[in-house]
Backbone bond lengths (Angstrom), bond angles and torsions (degrees), N, CA, C in turn:
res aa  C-N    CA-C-N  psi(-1)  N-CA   C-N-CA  omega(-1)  CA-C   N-CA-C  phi
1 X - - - 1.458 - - 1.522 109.26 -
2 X 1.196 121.95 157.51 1.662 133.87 -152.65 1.904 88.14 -126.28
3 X 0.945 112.54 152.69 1.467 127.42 -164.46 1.395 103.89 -151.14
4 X 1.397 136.34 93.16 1.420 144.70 -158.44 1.781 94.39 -120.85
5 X 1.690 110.36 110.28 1.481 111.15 171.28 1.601 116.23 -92.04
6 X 1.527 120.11 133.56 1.416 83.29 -176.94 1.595 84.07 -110.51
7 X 1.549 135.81 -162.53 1.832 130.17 -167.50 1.713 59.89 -121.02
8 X 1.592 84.09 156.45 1.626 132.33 164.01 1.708 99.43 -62.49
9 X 1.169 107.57 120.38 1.635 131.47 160.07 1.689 125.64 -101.78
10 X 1.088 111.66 142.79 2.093 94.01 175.75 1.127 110.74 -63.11
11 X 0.922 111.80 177.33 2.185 109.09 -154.16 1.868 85.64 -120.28
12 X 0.798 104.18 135.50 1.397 127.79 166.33 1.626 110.95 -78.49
13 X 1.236 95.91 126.81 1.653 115.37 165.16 1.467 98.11 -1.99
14 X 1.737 99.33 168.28 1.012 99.34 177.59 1.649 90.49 -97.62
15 X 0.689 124.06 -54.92 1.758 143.42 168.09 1.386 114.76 -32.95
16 X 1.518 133.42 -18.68 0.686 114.03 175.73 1.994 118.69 -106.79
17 X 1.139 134.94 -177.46 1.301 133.10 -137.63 1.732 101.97 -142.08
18 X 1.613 111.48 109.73 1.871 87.45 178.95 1.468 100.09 -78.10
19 X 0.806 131.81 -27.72 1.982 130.21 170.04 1.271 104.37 -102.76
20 X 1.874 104.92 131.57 1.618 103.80 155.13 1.189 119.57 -8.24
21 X 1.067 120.54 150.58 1.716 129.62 140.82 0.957 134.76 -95.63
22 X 1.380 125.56 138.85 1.531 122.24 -153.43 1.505 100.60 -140.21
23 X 1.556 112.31 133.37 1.510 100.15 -161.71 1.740 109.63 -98.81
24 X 1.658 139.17 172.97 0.830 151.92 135.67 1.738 91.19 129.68
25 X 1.377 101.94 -172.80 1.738 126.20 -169.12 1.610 103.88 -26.57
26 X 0.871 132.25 109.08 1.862 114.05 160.04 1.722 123.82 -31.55
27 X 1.572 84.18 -54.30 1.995 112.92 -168.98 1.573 81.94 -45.51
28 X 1.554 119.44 -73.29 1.419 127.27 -159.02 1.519 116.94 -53.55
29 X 1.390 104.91 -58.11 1.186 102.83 -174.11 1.369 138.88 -49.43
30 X 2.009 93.46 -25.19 0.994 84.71 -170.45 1.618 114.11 -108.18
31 X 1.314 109.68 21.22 1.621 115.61 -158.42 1.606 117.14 -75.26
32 X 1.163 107.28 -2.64 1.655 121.59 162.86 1.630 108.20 -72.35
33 X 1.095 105.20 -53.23 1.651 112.23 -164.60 1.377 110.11 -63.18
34 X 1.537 116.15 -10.86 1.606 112.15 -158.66 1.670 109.39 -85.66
35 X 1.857 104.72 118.71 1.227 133.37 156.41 1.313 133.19 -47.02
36 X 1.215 138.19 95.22 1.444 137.72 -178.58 1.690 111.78 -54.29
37 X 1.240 117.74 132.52 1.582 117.51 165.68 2.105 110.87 92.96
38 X 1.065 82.97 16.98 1.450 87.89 179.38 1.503 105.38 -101.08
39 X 1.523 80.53 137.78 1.847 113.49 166.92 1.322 108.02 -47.33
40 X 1.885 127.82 119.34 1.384 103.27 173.86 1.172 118.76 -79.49
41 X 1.384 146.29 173.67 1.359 147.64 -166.19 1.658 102.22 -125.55
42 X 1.862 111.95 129.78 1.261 95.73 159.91 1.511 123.14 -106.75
43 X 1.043 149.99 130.02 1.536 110.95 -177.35 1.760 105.16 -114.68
44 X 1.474 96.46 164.57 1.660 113.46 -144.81 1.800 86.37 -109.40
45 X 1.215 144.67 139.03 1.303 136.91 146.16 1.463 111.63 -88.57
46 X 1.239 122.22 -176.39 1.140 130.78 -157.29 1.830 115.42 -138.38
47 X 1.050 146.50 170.55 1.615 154.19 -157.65 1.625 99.57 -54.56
48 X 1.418 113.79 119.75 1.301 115.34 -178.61 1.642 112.27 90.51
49 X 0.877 102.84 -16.96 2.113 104.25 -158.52 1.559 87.79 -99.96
50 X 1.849 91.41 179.07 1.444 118.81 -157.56 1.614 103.24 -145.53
51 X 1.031 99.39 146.49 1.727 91.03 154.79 1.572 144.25 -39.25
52 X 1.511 79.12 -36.13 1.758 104.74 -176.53 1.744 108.63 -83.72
53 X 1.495 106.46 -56.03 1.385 130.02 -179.81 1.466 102.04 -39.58
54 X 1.345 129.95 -80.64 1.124 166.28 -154.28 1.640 108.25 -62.67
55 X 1.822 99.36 -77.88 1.498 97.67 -166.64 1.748 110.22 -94.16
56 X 1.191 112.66 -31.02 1.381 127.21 177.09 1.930 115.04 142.71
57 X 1.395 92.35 -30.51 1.713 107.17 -177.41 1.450 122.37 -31.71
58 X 1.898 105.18 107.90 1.052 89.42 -179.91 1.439 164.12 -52.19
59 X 0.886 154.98 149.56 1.865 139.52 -176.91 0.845 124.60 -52.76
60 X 1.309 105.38 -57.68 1.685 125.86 -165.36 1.733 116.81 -143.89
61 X 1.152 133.00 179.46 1.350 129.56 171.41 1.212 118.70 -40.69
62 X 1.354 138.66 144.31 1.245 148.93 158.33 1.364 95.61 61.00
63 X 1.412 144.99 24.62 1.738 127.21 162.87 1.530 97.41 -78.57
64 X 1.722 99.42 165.43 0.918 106.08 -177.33 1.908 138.89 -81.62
65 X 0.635 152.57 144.36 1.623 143.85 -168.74 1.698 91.22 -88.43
66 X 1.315 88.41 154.03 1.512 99.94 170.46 1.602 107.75 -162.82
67 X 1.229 130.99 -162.78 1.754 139.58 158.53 1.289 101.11 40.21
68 X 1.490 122.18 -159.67 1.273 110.38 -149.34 1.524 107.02 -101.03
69 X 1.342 96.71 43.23 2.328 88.69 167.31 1.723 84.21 -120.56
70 X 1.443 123.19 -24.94 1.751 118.66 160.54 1.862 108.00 -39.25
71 X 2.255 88.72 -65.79 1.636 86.85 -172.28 1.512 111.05 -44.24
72 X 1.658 122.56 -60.14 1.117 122.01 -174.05 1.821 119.89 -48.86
73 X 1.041 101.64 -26.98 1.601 86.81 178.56 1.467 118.07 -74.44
74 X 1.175 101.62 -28.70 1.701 111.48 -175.54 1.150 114.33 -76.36
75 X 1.501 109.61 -18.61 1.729 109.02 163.50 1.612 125.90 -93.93
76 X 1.173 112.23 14.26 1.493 132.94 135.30 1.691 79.53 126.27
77 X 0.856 150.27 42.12 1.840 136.88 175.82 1.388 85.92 -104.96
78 X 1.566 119.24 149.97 1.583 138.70 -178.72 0.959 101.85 -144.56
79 X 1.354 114.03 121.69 1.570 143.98 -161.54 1.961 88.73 -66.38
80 X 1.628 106.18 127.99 1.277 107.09 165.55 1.720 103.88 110.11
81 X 1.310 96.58 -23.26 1.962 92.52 -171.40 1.962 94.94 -132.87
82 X 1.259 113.43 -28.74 1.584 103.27 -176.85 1.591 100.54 -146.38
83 X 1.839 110.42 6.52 2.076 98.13 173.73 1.868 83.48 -136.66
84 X 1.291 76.46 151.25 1.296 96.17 -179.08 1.592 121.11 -161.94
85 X 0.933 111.98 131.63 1.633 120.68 -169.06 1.864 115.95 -112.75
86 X 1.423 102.08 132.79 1.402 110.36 -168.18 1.967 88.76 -119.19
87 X 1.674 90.44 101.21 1.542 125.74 163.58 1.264 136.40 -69.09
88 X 1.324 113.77 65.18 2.153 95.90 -168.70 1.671 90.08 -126.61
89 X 1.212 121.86 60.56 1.219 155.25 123.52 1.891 97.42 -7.52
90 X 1.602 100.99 -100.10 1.400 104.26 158.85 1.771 126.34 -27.55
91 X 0.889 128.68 -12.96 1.647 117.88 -171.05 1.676 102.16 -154.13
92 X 1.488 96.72 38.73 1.836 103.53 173.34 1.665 98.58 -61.62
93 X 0.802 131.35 -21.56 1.966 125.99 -174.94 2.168 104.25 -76.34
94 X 1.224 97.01 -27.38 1.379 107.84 -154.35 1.753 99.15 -65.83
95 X 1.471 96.98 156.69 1.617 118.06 -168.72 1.722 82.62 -56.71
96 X 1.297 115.56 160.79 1.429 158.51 173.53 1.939 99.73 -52.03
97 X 1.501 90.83 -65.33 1.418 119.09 -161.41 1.615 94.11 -62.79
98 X 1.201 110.07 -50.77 1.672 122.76 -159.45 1.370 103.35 -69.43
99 X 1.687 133.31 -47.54 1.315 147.80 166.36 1.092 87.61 -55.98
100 X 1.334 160.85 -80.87 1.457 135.31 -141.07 1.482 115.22 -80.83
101 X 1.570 117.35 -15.53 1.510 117.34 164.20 1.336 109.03 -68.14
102 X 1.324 116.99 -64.28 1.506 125.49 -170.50 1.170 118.85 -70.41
103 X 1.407 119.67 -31.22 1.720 90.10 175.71 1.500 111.25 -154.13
104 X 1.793 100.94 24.20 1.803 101.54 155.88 1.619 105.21 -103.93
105 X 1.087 126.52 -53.96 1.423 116.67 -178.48 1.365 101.01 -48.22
106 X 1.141 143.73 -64.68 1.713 143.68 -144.57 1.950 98.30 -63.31
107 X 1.477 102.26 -27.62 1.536 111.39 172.84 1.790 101.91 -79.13
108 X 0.557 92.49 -77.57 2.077 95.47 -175.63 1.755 93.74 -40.58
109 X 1.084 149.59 -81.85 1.486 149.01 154.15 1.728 101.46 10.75
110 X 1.476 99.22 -62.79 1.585 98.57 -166.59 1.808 108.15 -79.92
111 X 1.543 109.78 -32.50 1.505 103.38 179.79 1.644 115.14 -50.89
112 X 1.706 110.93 -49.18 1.420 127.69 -170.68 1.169 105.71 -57.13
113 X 1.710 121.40 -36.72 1.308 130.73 -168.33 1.741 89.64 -69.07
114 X 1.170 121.90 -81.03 1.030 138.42 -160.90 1.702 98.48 -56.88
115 X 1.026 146.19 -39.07 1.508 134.51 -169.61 1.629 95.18 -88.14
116 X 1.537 119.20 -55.52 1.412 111.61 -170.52 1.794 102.14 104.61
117 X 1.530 115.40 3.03 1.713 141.00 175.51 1.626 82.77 -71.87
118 X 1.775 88.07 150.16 1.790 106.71 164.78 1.768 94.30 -74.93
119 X 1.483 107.24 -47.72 1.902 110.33 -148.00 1.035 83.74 -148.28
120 X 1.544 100.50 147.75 1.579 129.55 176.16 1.514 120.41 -108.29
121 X 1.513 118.49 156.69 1.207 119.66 -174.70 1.966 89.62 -85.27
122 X 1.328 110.29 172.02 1.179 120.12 -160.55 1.764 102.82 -148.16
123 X 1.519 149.23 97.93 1.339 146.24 165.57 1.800 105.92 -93.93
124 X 1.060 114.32 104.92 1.324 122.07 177.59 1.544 104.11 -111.41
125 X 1.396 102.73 121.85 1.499 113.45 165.54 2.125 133.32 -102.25
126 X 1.033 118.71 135.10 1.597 112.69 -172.61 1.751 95.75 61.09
127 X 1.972 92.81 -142.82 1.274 94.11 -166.98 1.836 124.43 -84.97
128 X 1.953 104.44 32.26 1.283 117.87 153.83 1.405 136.74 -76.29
129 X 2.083 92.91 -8.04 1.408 101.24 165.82 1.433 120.80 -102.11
130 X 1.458 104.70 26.64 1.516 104.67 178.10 1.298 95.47 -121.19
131 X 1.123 135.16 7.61 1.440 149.48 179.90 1.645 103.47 -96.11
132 X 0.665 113.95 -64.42 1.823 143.61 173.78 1.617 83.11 -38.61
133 X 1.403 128.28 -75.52 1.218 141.21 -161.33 1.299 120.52 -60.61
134 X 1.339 107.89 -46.20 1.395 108.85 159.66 1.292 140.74 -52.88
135 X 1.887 110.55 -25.64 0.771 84.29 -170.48 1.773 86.56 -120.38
136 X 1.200 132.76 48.85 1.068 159.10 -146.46 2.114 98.55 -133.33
137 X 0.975 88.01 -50.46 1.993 113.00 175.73 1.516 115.63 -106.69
138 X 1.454 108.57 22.03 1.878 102.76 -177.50 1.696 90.89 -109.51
139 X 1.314 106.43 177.15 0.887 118.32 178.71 1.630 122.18 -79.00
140 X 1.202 106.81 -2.85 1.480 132.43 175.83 1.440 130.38 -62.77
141 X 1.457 96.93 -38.20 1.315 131.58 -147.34 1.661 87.52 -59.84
142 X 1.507 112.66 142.73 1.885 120.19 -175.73 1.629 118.73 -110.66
143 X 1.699 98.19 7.54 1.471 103.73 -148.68 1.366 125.29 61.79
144 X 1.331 123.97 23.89 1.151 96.18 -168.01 1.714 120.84 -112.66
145 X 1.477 109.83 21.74 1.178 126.72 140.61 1.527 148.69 -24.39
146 X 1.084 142.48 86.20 1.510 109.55 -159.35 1.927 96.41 -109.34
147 X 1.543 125.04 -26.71 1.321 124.06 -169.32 1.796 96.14 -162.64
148 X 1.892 88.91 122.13 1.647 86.20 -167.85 2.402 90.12 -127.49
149 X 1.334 80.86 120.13 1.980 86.05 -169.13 1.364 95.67 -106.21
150 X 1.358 114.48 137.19 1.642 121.89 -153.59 1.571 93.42 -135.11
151 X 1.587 123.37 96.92 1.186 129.56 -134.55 2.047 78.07 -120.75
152 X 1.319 95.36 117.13 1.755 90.84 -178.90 1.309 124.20 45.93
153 X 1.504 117.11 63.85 1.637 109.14 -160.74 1.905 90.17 -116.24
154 X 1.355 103.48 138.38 1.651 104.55 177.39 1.281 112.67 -76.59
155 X 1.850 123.70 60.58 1.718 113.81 177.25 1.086 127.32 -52.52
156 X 1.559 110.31 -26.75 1.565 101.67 178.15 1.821 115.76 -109.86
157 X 1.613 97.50 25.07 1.562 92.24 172.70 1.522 104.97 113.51
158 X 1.519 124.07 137.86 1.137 127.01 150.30 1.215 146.15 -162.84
159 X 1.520 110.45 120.38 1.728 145.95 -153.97 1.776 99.31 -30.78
160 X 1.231 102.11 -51.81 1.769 111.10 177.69 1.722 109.32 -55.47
161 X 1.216 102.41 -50.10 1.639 108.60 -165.81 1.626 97.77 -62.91
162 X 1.156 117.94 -43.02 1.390 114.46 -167.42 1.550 111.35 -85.86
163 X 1.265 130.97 7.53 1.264 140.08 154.86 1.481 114.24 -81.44
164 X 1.536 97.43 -38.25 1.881 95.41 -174.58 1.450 99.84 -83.35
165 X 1.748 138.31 -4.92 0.948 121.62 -164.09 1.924 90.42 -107.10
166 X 1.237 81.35 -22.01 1.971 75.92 -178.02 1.719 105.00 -61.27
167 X 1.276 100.11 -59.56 1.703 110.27 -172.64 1.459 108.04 -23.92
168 X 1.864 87.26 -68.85 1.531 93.51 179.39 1.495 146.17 -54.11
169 X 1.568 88.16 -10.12 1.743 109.55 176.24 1.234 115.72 -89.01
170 X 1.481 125.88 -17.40 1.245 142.38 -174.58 1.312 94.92 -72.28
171 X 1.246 118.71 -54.00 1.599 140.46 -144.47 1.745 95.65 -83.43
172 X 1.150 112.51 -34.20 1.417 122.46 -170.73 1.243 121.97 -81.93
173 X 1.655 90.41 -43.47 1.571 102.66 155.28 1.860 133.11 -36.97
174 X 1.629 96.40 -52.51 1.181 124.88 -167.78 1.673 109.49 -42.86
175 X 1.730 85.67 -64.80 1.509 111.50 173.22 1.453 118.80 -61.07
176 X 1.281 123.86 8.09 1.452 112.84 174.93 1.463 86.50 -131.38
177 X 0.942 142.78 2.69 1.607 144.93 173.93 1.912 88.44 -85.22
178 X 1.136 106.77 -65.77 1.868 102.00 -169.96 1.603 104.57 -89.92
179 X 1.777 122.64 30.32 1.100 116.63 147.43 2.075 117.47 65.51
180 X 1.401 90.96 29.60 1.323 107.71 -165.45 1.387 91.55 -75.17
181 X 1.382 113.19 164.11 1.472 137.70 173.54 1.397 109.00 -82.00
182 X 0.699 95.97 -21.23 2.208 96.81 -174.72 1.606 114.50 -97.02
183 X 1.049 106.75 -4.23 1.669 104.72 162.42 1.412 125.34 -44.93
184 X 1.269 108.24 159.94 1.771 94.36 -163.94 1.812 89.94 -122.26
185 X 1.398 121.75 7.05 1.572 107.35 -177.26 1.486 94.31 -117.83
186 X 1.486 99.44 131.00 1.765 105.56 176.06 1.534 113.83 -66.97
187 X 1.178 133.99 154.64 1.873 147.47 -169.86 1.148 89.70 -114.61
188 X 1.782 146.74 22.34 0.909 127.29 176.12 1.410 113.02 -98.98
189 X 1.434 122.25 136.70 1.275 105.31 172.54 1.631 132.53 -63.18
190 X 1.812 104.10 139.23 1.322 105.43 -167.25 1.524 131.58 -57.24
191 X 0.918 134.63 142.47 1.723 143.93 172.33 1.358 104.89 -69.29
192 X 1.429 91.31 104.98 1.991 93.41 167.30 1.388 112.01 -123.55
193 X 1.046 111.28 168.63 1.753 124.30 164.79 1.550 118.87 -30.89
194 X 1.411 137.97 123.29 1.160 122.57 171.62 1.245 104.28 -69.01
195 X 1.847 114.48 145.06 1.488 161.95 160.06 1.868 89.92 11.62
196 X 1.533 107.51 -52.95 1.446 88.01 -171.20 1.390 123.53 -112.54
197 X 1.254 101.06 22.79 1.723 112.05 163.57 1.567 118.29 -106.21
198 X 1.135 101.90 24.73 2.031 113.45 -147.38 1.647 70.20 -92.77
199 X 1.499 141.30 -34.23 1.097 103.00 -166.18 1.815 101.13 -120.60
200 X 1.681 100.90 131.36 1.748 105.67 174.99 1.694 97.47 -62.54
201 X 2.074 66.39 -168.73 1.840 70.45 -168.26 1.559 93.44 -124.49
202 X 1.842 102.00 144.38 1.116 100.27 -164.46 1.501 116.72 -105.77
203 X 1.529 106.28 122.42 0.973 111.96 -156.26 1.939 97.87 -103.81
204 X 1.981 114.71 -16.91 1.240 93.41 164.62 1.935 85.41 -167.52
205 X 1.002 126.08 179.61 1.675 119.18 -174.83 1.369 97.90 -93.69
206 X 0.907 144.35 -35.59 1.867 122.25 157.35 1.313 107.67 -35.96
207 X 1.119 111.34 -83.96 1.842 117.25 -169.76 1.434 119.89 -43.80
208 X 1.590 112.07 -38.43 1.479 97.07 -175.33 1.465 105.84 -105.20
209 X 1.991 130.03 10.14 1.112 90.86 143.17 1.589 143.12 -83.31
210 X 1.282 81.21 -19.62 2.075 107.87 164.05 1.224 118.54 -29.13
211 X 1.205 105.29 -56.01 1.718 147.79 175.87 1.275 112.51 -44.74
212 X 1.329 119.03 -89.85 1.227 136.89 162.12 1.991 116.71 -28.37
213 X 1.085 89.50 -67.62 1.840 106.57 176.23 1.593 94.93 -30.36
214 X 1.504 106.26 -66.14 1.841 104.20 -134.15 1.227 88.06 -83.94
215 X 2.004 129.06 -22.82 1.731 110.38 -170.14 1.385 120.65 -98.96
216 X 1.632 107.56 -12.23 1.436 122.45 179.14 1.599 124.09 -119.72
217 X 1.352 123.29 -26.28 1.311 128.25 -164.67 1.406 102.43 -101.03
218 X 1.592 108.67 -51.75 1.643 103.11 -166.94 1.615 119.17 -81.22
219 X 1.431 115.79 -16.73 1.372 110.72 160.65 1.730 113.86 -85.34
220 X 1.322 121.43 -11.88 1.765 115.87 168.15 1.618 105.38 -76.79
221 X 1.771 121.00 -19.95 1.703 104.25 -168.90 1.448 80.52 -95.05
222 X 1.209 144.34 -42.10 1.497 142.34 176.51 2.070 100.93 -20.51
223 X 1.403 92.04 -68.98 1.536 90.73 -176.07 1.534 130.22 -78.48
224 X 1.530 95.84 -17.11 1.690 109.38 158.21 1.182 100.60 -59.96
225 X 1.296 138.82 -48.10 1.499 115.88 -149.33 1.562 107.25 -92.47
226 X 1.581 105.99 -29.88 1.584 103.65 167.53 1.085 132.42 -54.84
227 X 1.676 111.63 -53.20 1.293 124.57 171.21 1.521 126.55 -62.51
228 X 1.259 112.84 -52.97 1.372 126.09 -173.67 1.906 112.18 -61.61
229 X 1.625 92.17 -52.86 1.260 96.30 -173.73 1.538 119.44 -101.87
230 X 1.537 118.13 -52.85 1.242 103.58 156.65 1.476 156.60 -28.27
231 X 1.700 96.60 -58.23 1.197 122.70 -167.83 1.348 110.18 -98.36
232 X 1.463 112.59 8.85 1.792 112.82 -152.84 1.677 111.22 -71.55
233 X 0.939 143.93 122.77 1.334 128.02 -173.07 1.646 116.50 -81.64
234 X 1.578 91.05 143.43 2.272 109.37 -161.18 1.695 88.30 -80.77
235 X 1.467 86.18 144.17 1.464 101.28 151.72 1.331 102.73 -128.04
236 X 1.211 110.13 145.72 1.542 128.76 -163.92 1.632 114.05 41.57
237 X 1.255 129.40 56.89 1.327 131.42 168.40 1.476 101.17 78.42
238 X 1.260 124.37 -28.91 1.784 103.33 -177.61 1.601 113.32 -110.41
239 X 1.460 112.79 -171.73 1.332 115.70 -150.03 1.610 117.00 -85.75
240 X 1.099 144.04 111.65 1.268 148.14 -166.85 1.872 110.17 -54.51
241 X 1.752 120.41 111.68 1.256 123.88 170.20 1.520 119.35 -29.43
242 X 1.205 103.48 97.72 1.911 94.25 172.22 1.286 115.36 -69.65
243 X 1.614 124.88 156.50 1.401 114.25 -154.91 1.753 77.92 -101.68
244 X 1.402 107.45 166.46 0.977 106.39 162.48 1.819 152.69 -45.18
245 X 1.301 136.68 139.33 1.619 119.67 -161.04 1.620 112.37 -53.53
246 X 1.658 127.57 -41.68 1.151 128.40 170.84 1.246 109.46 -70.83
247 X 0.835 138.60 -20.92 1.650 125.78 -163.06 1.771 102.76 -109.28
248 X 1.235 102.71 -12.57 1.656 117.93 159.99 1.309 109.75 -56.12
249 X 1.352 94.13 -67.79 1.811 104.71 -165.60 1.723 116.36 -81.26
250 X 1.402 115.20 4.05 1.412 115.86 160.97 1.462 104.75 -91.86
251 X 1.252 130.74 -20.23 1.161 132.64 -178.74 1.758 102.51 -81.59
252 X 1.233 123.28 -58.04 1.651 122.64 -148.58 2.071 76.03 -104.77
253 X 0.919 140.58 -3.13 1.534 136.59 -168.67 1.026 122.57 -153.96
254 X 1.798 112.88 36.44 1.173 101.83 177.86 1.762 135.44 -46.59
255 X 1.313 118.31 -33.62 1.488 106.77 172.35 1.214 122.66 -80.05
256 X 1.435 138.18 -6.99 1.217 133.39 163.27 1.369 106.84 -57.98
257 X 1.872 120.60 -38.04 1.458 133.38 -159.26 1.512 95.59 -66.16
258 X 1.389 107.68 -59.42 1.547 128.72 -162.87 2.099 96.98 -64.14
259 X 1.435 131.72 -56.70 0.845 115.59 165.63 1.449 137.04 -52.04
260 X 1.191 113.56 -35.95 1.180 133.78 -175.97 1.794 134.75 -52.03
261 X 1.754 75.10 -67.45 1.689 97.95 -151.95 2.003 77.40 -125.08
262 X 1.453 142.48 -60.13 1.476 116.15 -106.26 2.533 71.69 -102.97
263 X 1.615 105.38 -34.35 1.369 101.16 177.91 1.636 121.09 -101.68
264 X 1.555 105.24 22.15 1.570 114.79 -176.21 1.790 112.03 -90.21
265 X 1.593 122.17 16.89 0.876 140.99 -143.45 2.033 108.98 -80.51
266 X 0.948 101.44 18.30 1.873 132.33 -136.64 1.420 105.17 -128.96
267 X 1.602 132.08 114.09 1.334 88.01 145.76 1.253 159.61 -63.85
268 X 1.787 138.74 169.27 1.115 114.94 -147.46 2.039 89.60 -87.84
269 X 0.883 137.25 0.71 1.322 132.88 164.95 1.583 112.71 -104.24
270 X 1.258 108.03 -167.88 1.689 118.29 -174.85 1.161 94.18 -111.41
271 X 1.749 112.74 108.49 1.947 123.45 170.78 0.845 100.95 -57.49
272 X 1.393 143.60 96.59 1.902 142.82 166.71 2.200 84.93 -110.58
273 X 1.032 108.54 38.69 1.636 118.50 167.24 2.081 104.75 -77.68
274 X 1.156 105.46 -24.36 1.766 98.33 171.87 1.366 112.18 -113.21
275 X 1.015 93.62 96.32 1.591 111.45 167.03 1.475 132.81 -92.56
276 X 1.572 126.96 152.72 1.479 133.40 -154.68 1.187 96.68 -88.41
277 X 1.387 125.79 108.08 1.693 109.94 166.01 1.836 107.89 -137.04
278 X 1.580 117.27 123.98 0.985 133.58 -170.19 1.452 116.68 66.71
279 X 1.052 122.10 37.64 1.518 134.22 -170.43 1.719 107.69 64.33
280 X 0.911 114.51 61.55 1.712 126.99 -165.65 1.532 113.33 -156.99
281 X 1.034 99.04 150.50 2.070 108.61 160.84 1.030 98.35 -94.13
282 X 1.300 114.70 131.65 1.616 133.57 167.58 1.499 107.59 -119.26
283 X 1.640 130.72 108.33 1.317 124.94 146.10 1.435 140.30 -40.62
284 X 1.227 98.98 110.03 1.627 106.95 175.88 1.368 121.17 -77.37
285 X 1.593 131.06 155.58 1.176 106.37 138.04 1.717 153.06 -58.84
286 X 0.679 98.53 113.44 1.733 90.10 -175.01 1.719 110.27 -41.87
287 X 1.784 103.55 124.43 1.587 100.55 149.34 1.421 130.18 -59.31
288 X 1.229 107.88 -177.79 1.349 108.35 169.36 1.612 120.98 -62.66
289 X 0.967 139.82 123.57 1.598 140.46 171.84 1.621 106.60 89.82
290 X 1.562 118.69 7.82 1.584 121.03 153.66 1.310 113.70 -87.25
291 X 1.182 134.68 4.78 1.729 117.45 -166.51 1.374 100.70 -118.79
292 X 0.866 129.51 -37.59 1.645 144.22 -149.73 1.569 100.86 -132.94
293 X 1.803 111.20 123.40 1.161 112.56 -173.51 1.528 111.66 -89.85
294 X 1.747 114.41 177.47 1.114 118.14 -147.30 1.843 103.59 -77.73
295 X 1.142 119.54 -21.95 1.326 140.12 178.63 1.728 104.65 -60.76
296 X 1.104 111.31 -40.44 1.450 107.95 156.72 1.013 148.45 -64.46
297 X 1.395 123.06 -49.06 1.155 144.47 130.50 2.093 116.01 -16.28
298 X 1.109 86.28 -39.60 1.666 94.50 175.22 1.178 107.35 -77.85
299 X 1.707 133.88 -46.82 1.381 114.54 -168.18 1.138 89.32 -112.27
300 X 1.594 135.44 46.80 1.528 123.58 119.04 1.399 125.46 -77.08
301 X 1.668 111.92 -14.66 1.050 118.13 174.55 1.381 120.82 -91.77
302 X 1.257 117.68 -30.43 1.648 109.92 170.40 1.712 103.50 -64.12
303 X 1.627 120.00 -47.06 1.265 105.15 -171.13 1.606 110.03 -52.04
């Protein structure tokens, strides 16, 4: 895979256009121009942005194209078979990890479908290249990447972004404090693995705390923190004590608790580390996942 950085530039209007604009259908307009054997392209926007905002992609019928899904059409890519845009517009606040499950893979899925390509080219802009990245470094990842261009991306962090993301968390907060309808995080409790798939299989203690974390822990503190703390209901005007995250989830989860943590007491393999040699016990070193039981391994993963 090819890794193209471009440096951060001042961002141009929203209004304004790096290519003419040219009005009517994309599909149509551009169905002369289309190049056989091309890489499809997805492109990623970034904190605050849109499809539209960002790359140029139109809204609705007959708007106009402009910026670089214009450039791209004119270089023969046709929106739907070789361009494609990954939208989470709706869930600009959302974890890194979670945006690249939910709604960059399900885009790359549909390009491959739709081109009939092993791997797609990838233009990620701002914090669409930390999206890209994530899921570029998850355990997910299909190869199916072939060139990922990281056009102004904050790799080492940025002071601005995390002000506009605080604001907005304040604000988000608010609305799930007075139980508003327009909140963007569901109160439903999360979908996990039934009781006896709750535990992967461990194939080394990197992977299955990785493992563990992203399919069981981080969607149960997701609803701990909504429920417990957000949503908690006041007595006398102030905020109701949340009970603690374990003592939550033995209460509202008991079999995750009981699988988990209360009979994980074991390592997660079979210690065959003492072995018979010369009519004797001889100490071994422990492999990986003989020394340290499986209950540990678990609250390395919630931490």
């Amino acid at each position: 895979m090819v890794v193209l950085v471009l440096a951060a530039v001042p961002a141009a209007p929203a209004t304004a256009a790096l290519v003419d604009p040219v009005p009517g259908n994309p599909a149509a307009s551009v169905r002369d121009a289309r190049r056989p054997g091309l890489v499809p392209v997805v492109l990623v926007h970034g904190l605050r942005g849109s499809a539209s905002r960002t790359f140029g992609e139109p809204q609705a019928e007959g708007d106009d194209l402009w910026g670089t899904y214009l450039a791209l059409c004119r270089e023969g890519y046709v929106p739907g078979e070789t361009l494609f845009v990954c939208d989470y517009e709706s869930d600009n606040l959302g974890d890194f990890r979670e945006i690249a499950r939910q709604s960059l893979v399900p885009v790359i899925d549909e390009a491959l479908g739709a081109s009939g390509a092993p791997r797609v080219d990838l233009i990620a802009r701002s914090m669409g290249g930390l999206v890209a990245r994530a899921y570029l470094s998850s355990l997910d990842y299909r190869g199916d990447v072939r060139t990922l261009v990281l056009v102004a991306v904050p790799n080492r962090g940025s002071f601005l972004a995390n002000i506009v993301k605080s604001v907005e968390m304040v604000h988000l907060q608010e609305q799930l404090r007075q139980r508003g309808a327009g909140h963007r995080r569901s109160t439903d409790k999360p979908v996990l693995p039934p009781d006896s798939l709750l535990v992967a299989e461990f194939e080394d203690e990197v992977a299955y705390v990785a493992r563990q974390s992203q399919r069981v822990w981080e969607p149960l503190f997701g609803y701990y923190y909504t429920s417990a703390w957000l949503l908690a209901e006041r007595e006398g005007g102030g905020r109701a004590e949340p009970p603690q995250f374990l003592d939550w989830v033995e209460l509202l989860f008991p079999g995750v608790f009981d699988v988990l943590i209360t009979t994980a007491q074991f390592p997660p393999v079979r210690p065959d580390y003492i072995s018979v040699q010369a009519g004797g016990f001889v100490p071994q070193v422990p492999r990986p996942g003989e020394g340290l039981t499986r209950a540990y391994y678990e609250l390395l993963a919630i931490q």
